[in-house]
N, C-alpha and C positions, 0 to 999 in steps of 0.2 A: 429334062423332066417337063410333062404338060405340068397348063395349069389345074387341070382337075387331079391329079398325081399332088402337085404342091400343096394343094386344097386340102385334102385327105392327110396330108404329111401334116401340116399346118395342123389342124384340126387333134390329132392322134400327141403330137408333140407339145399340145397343152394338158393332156391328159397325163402324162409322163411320171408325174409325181406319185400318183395316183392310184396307178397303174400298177409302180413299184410297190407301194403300198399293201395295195389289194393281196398280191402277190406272196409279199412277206407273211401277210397274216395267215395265209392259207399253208403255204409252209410249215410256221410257227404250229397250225394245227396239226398237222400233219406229224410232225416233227412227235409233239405231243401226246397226240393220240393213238397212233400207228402201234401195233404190239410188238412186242421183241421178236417176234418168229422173222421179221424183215430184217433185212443189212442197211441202216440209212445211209447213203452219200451223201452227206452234208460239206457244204461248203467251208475252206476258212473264210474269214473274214465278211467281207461284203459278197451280196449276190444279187442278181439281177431275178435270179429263181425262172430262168427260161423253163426247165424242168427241176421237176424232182425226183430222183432216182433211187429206187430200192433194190437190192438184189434182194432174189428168191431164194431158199436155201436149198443146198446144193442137188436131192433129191426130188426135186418139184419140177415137172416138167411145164417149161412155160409155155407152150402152145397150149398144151389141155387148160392150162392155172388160167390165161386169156380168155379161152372161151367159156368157163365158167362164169367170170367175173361178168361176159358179154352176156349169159342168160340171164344175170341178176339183175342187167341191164348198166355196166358199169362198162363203159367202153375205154380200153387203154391205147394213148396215142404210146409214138416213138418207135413204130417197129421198123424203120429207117437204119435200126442197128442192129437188127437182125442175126447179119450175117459181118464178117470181122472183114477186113479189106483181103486180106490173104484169100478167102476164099469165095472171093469176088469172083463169076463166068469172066469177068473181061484177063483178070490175073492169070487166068489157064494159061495161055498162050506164054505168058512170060517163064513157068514150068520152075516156078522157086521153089516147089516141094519143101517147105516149110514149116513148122508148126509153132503158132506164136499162141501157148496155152493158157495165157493170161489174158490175151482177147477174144479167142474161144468160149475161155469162162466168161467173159463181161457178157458176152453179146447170149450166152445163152441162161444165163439168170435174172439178166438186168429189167427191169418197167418202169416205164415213167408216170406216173401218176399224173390227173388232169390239176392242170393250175394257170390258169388264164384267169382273166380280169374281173369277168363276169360270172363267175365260179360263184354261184349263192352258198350261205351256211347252209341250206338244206342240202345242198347238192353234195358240198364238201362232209359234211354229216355222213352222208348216205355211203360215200365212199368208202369214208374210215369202218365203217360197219360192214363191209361187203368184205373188203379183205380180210379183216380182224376174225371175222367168220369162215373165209376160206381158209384161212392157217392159225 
């Protein structure tokens, strides 16, 4: 590790508490506010709250439900899961002709709403309003 990598680590790892914090609350709003039309994935226990995840119900096509949210100006991370590993291009070659329909469904209903640190009330507001309005 340089030292400007430690520097930065140093720095972020006094934040930590804080951080978690921030986190919780916006969850906790979320959790709250969000209308029934979502599926919430909430955690047991403790959670770091990297994401938070709601499914779409089962009619809602999530590409169009994204780009709406994106006119409204609500940008949704996590499309990283997209697609379910089965039906990865690199899987072709392996030719497992498979079908695992419970990660099918995950990956084509699921979003992750924004929840980073710096996430103002207005912003987290704004959010809950946008969806709440789409469904």
């Amino acid at each position: 590790m340089s030292n400007l990598t430690a520097a930065l680590g140093d720095a972020h790892i006094s934040e930590f508490n804080n951080f978690l914090e921030k986190r919780k609350s916006i969850s906790n709003y979320y959790t709250e506010n969000l209308n029934g039309n979502y599926e919430k994935i909430l955690p047991e226990g403790e959670s770091g709250w990297y994401k938070y995840i709601v499914y779409l119900p089962k009619d809602i096509n999530k590409k169009k439900f994204k780009e709406k949210c994106k006119e409204k100006g609500l940008g949704l991370p996590g499309g990283v899961y997209d697609q379910p590993i089965h039906l990865q291009p690199v899987m072709n070659k392996k030719n497992m002709n498979s079908s695992f329909p419970v990660a099918e469904d995950v990956c084509s209903r699921h979003i992750c709403l924004p929840i980073y640190p710096n996430l103002t009330q207005n912003e987290t507001s704004e959010t809950i309003k946008i969806l709440n309005e789409l469904l």
